[in-house]
N, C-alpha and C positions, 0 to 999 in steps of 0.2 A: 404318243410322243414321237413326233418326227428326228430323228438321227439321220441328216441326210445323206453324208458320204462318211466310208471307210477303206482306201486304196489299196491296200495289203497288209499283213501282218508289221508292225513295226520291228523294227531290226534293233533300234535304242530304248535302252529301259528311262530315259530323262527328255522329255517333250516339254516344247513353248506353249503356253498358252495363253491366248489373246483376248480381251473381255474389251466389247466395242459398246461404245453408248452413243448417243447425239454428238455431244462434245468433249466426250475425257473417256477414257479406259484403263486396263489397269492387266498389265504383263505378269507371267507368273512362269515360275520353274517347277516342272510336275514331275516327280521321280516317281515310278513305279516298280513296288516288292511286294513279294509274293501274291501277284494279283491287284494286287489295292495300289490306290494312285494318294498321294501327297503332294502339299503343294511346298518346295524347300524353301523358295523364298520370293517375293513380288513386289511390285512399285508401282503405283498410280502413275497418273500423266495426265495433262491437258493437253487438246490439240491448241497449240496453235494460230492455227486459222481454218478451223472446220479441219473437213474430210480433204481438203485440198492439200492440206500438207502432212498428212498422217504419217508417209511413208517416213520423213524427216523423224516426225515425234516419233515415232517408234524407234528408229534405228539410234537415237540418241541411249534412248532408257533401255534397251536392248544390249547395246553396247557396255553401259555400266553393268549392267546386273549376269552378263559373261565374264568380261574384266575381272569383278569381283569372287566370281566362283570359278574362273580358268575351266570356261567349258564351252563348247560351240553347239548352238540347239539348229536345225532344221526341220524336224518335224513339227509341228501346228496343229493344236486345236482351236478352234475360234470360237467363242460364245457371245451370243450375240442378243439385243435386247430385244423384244417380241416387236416393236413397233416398224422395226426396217428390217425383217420379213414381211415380204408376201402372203397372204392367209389364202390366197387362191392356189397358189403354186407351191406354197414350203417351202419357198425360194429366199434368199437375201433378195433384197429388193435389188434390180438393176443398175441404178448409179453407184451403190454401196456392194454390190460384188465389182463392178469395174474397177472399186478401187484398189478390192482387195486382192483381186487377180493381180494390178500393178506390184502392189504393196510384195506380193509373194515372188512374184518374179524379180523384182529391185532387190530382194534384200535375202535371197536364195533359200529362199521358205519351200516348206514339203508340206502343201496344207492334208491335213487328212481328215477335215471336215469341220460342220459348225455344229451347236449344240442351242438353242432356243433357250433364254434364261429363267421361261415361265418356268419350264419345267421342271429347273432347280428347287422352286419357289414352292410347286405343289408337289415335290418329292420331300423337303424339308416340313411341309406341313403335316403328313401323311403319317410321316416315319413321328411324327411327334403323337401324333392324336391316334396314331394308328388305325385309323380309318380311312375309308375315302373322302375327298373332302366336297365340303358342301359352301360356299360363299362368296365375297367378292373380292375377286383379286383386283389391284390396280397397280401399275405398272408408269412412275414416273420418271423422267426425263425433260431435259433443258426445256422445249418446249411443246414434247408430247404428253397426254394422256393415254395407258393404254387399256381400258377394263374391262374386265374379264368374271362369268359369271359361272359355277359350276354347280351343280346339282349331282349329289352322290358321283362324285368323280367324273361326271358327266360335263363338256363344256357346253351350255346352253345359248350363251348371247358374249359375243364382241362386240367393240367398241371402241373404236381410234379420235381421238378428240384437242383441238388445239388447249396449253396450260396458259392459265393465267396466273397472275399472284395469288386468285382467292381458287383453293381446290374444290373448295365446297361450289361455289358456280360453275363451275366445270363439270363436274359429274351431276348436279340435279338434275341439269334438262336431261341425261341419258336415264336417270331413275323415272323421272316423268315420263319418258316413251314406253316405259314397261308398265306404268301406272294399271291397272286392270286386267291387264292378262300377267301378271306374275309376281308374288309376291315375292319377295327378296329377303335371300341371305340376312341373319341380325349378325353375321361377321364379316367384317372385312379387313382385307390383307394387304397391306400396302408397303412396296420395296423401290429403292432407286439408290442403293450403296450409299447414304446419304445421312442425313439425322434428319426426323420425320415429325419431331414432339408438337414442332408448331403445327402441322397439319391437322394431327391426331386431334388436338385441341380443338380445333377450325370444326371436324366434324361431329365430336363428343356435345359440343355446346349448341350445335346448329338443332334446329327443332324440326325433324324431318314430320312430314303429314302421313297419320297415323294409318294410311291408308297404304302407303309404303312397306313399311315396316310394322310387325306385327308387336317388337316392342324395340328399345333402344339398339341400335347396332353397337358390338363392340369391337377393337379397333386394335389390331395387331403389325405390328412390322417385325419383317424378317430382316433379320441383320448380313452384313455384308460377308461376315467370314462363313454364315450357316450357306448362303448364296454360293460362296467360290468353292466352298467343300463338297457342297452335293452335286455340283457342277464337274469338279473333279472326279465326284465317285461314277456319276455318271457317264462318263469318258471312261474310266478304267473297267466297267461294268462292258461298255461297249468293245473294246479290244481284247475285256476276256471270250465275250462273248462270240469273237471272228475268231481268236486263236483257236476254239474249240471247232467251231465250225468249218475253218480255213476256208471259207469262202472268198473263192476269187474277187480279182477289181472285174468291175462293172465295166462293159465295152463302150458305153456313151458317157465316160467321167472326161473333162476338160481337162486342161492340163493343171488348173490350178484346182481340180481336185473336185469341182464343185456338181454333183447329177445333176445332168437337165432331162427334165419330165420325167422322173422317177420317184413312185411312192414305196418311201418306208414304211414296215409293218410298225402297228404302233406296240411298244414291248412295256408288259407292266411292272411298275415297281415290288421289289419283292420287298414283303412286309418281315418287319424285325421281329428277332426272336429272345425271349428272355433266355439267363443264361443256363438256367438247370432244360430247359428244354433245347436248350445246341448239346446239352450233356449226353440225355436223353437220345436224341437224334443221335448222335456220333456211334452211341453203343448199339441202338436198335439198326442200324444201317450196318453195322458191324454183323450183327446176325443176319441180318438178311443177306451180305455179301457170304459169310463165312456157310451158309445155306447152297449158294450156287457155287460157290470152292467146294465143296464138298462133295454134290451131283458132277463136276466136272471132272474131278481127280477121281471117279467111280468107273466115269462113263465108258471107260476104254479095258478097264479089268475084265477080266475073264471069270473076277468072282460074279461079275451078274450075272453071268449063263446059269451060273447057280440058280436054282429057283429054289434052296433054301435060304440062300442068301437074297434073293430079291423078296423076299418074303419078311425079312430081316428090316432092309434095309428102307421099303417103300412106306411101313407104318412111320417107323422112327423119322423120315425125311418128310412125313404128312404131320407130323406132331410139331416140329419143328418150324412149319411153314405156319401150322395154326396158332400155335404160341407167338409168334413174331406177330399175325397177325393181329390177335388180340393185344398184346401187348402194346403194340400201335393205337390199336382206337383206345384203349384202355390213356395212356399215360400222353401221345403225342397227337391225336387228334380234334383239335380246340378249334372252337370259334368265333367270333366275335360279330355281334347281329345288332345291330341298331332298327329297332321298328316305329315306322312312322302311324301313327293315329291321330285319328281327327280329334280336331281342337276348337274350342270358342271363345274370342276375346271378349273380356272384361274390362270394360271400363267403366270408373266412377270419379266425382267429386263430393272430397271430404271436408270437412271443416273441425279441426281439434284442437283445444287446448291447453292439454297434457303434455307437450316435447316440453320435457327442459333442455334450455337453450340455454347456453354459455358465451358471454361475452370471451376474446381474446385477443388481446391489444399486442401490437409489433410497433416498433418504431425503426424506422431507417433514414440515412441521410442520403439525400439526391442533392443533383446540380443538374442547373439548365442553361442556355447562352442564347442571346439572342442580338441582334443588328440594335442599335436605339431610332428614334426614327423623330426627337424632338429638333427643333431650328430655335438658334438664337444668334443674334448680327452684335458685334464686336467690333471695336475701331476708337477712334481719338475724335474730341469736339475739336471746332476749330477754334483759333485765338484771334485776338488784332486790339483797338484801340480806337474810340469812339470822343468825339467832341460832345458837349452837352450844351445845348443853348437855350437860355433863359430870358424871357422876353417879360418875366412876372416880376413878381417879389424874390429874396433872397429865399432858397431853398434846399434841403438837405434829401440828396437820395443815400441808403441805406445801401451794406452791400447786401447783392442777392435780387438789387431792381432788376425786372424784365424791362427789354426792349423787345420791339420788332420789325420785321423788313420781309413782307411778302411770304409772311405764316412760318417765317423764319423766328425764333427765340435767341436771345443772348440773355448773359447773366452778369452786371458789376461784380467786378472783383474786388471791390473795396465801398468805405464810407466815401460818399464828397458832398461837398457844400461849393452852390452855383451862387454867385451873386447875380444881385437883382441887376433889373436892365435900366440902362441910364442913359439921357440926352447928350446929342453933343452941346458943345460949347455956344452954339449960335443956336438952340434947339429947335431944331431943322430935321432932326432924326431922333431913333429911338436905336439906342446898341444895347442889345444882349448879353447878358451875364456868361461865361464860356468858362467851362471847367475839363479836363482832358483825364478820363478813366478806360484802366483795361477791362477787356469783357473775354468771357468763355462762352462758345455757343452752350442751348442749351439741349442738343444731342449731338449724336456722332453721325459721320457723314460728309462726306466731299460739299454736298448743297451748301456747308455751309460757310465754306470757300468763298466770301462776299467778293467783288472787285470793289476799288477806293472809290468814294463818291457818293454811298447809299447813303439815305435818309431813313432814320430808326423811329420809330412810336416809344415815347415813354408809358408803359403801361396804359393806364386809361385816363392818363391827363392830355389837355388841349392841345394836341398840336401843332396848333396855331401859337402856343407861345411856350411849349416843352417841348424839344425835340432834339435828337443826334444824329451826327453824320462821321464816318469815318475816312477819315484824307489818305491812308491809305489800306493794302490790301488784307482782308482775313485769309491766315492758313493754316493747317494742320490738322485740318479734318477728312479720317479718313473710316472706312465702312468694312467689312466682308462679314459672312454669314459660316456659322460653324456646326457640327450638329450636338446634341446636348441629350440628356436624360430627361424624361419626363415621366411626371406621373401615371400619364397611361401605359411608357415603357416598364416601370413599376410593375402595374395590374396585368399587364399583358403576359408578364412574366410569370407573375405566381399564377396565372389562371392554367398557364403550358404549364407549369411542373406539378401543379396538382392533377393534371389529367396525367400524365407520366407516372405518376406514381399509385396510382388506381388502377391503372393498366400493367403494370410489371409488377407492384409489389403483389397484387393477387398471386399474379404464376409464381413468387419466388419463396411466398409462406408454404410450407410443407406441414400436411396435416397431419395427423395417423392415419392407416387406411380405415378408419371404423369411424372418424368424423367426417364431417361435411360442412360450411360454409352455407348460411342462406344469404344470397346476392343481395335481397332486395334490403337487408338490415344492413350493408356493409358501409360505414362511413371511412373515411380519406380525411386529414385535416393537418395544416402545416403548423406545429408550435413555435418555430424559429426561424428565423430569418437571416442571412447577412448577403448584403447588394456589393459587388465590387464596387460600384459606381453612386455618389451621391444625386438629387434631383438638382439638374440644371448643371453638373458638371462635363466637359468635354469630354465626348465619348464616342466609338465605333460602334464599342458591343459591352453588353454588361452580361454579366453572370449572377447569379442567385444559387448560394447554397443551402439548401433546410432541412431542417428534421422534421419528417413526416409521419404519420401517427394515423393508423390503420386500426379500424376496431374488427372483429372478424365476429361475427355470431354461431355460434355452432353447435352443432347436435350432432346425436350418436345415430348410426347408421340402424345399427339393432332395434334402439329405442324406439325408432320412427317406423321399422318393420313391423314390432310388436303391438303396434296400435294400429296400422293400415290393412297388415295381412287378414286377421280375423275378420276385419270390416267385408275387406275383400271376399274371401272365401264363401262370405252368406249367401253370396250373390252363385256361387256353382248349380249348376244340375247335376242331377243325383246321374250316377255314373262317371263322375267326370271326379280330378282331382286338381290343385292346383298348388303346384312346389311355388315353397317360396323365392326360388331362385329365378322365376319367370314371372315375378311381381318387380313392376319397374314405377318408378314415381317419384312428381315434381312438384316440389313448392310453389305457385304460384301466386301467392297474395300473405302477406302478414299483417295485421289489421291488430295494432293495442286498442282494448276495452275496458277499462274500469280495473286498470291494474294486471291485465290479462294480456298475454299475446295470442291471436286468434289465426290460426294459418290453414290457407285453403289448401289444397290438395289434388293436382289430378294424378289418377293411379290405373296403371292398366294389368291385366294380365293373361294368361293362356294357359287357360283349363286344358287339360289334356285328357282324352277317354282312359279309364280305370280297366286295364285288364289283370288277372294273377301273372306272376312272371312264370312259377311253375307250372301253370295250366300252357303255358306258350311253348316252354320247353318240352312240357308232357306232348305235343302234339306233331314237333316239328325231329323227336328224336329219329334219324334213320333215313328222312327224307330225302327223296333226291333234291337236286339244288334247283331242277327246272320247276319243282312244284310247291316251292317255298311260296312265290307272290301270291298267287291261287288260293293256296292255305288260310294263309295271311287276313286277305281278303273276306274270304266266305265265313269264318271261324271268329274274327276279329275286327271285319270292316278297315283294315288297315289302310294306307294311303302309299305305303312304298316302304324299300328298308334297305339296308345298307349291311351286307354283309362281308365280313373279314375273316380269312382260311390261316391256320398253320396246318400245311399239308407237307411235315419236313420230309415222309417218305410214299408217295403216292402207291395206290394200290389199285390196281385195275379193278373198274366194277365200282370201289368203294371210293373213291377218288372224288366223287358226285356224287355224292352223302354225306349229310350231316352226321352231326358225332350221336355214337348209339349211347353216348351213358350223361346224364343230366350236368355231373359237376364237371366236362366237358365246354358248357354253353357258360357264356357272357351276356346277356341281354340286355339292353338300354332301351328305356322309350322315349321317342319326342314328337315330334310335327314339324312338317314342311311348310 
């Protein structure tokens, strides 16, 4: 763990401290008593505009949360997210200490160093599991990836990569470059102060290739206050650690604080102790201190000249030393050993059909909104008044005749009767019957705006001796287009909101944790309907609200073990054992038959070699610690291990020894 600068012992028991990310952070007031660091009170913040104007956002929120507790901070911790450090230097990266150097001198900061927020991350994970840890950490931000692999507390493989919306595209291609030389963590740990369910989801569901992963990964986030607290503690760990030491400032620290080309020793997390063992501890350290009080208030008497008195005094101060000692390995010397052995995956497909399954029906009501996108033209026919002339017999048009004029339509507004056509008086000619009716075009439309003087078609009579003309002009015809609902606005609509509700309402049914959902039976179906808007009414956007009706299929978690596991197990080699807790398996097919649900199955698992746990312990009592892997190996065939010390009072010599008495040891087994 790199801590890169500490300037001098701090003079204030109440320090700033500064939590920087891509684009938001988050201020905190850290009061330290008796040693131990708290955080009193804190406030997020966005930047603004990037790192350009951080110094502003800070001095704003900065300002409030003094104001508010009437106190002035200049000392400074910085905590900083792993991706802007430098992984070559243990440096803040160069534009981002530029700023911060500003940021300290503008706003009369004392920085006294930064703190990497990985480190928070796998001190918070350690102290949980009490072990070292083993998996993948990933580290999000606005638009970084940051991922991170560790092996028995070991960092193995980094990895800095641009984010996109989908996480799971993001880290594949970094799993696929490990593809073959290293099988991978089945945990991973993922943090950015943030709410994380949608991603966790993204990679729970994603079907990683089984060549990755030995069986399903599972999927952790550390939350923000476990982040700020071990961040803190880790800070107050640091400054207890100078005031003991008083170790000077360093000759090449900058002014804003920051070592250039200086490596911190890396300092390990001290593992927690339960509470009858701090009991424990307090009293055995008590004798052993009340031991050298005792040899020191001696040292200078004149009764030791005495050599009956040294005679006295040297057995009783040997019994004394040997009681503590024993007492020690006996009650305070534990440890905690995780041993790795070799393992063989299993995999199979099954076909059974035994699960009973249960229907489980939800209903919920959704709403959806959308643009309409139908066209309908609106507007007035035009009017006017038409001559009718009759060159026949007497004849009656009906209202509702058409005429026409150039694929033009009108409509008589009434009955009339034309008379017939008659000679003049010297019958020299022939005059036309004339009768005078109004007419409606027969659409809407400006076209049909006639000017005076046209010549109309009566329907499909002769126009050589039926015909109209109107002497003067049609008007009142007028057009525009408006947009309307349609039917396929309709369908388009219920087709969105049933996808909508297929997609949410799964996340938002909560099961028990001992069912499960099989996908491929899940049907979605709307029984109700209501449209804001009718078909062909005017319209922007319509809405649809409905009740949606969700059937869920489900089985027992148990149930489905109790019939895969035995299957499973047939399949081990003798030596090997396989807990049920590293049997993993997927529905992949549900096939009805004759009354029957028929569901296929793939199942994998990871036998692990069968050692005694006492034969382990019998072997390894007394050991030194350098001769544990060696052991391990030749006795065991083991593949590596993971061990965890409570050594609350060290003992020269014994220090590098496992515990001499069996109900001392812890032992786990698993596989790398």
């Amino acid at each position: 763990m790199q801590l890169p600068f500490f300037l001098k012992k701090p003079p204030s028991n109440k320090f700033l401290g500064i939590l920087l990310k891509e684009d938001q952070g988050i201020i905190m007031i850290i009061e330290r008593k008796k040693g131990e660091g708290t955080i009193v009170d804190h406030e997020k913040f966005s930047y603004s505009n990037g790192w350009e104007h951080l110094i502003e956002d800070i001095d704003q929120t900065l300002f409030r949360l003094e104001t508010k507790h009437k106190i002035h901070l200049e000392e400074t911790i910085f905590f900083i997210f792993s991706h802007l450090i430098d992984t070559t230097t243990n440096q803040i990266k160069k534009p981002y200490q530029s700023v911060i150097k500003n940021l300290a001198k503008n706003l009369d900061l004392k920085p006294l160093g930064f703190i990497d927020c990985r480190e928070a991350v796998v001190k918070s994970i350690e102290q949980k599991e009490e072990m070292r840890l083993t998996g993948i950490l990933i580290e999000l931000d606005k638009n970084d990836v940051n991922i991170f692999i560790y092996k028995v507390g070991q960092l193995v493989f980094t990895k800095l990569v641009s984010r996109t919306n989908n996480l799971v595209d993001d880290i594949s291609p970094v799993f696929e470059q490990l593809r073959g030389n290293v099988m991978l963590p089945t945990k991973i740990i993922m943090y950015n102060s943030k709410d994380l369910d949608q991603e966790v989801s993204r990679i729970l569901s994603y079907r990683w290739p089984t060549d990755l992963f030995v069986q399903l990964p599972k999927v952790e986030i550390v939350q923000e206050k476990d982040i700020l607290t071990n961040l803190v503690f880790i800070f107050s760990q640091q400054i207890k650690q100078d005031d003991e030491k008083q170790i000077p400032a360093p000759s090449n620290v900058t002014k804003t604080g920051f070592v250039i080309g200086e490596d911190i020793k890396e300092r390990e997390p001290e593992s927690d102790k339960e509470a009858e063992e701090k009991r424990s501890d307090l009293n055995f350290s008590k004798i052993n201190q009340s031991v050298k009080e005792f040899f020191l208030k001696f040292k200078n008497l004149t009764i030791l000249k005495n050599n009956l008195a040294k005679k006295i005094l040297l057995p009783v101060g040997l019994m004394i030393i040997c009681l503590s000692i024993f007492a020690h390995e006996f009650f305070l010397h534990k440890t905690k050993l995780e041993i790795y052995l070799p393992s063989i995956n299993i995999e199979k497909q099954l076909t059974v059909d035994d699960l009973k399954i249960t229907p489980l029906e939800k209903t919920f009501e959704l709403s959806s909104s959308q643009a309409v996108t139908g066209k309908k033209d609106i507007g007035e026919s035009a009017r006017g008044e038409v001559t009718v002339y009759n060159f026949g017999k007497e004849i009656t048009f009906s209202k509702g005749t058409k005429i026409y004029n150039n694929g033009l339509g009108f409509l008589f507004d009434e009955d009339i009767k034309v008379a017939s056509a008659s000679l003049t008086t010297d019958g020299s000619a022939k005059l036309p019957g004339k009768t005078k009716v109004k007419v409606t075009a027969a659409q809407i439309g400006v076209d049909s705006n006639l000017t005076k003087g046209q010549t109309f078609k009566i329907e499909d009579l002769d126009s050589d001796i039926y015909f109209a003309k109107n002497e003067a002009d049609f008007s009142g015809g007028s057009k525009k287009q408006i947009t309307t609902v349609s039917k396929q606005d309709l369908d388009n609509l219920e087709s969105t909101l049933l996808k909508k509700a297929k997609n949410q309402q799964l996340s938002e049914i909560k099961l028990d944790s001992d069912k499960k959902s099989i996908n491929q039976l899940t049907t979605t179906e709307i029984t109700q309907t209501n449209y804001s808007k009718e078909i062909g009414e005017e319209a922007n956007q319509i809405t649809l609200t409905a009740k949606v009706k969700t059937t869920l299929f489900v089985y027992n978690k148990t149930d489905l073990a109790n019939i895969i596991n035995p299957l499973l197990k047939k399949d081990v080699a003798k030596d090997y054992s396989l807990d049920s807790k590293n049997i993993v398996s997927q529905i992949d097919k549900v096939e009805e038959k004759k009354g029957k649900d028929y569901i296929t199955i793939s199942a994998k698992g990871k036998a692990i070699k069968t050692i005694d746990k006492n034969k382990a312990i019998n072997v390894l009592l007394g050991k030194n610690v350098s001769d544990i892997d060696s052991i391990l190996r030749s006795t065991f065939s083991s593949t590596g291990y993971n061990l965890g010390f409570n050594k609350s009072m060290p003992i020269p010599i014994l220090d590098q020894r496992l515990p001499f008495f069996p109900k001392n040891f812890e032992v786990k087994f698993d596989s790398l």
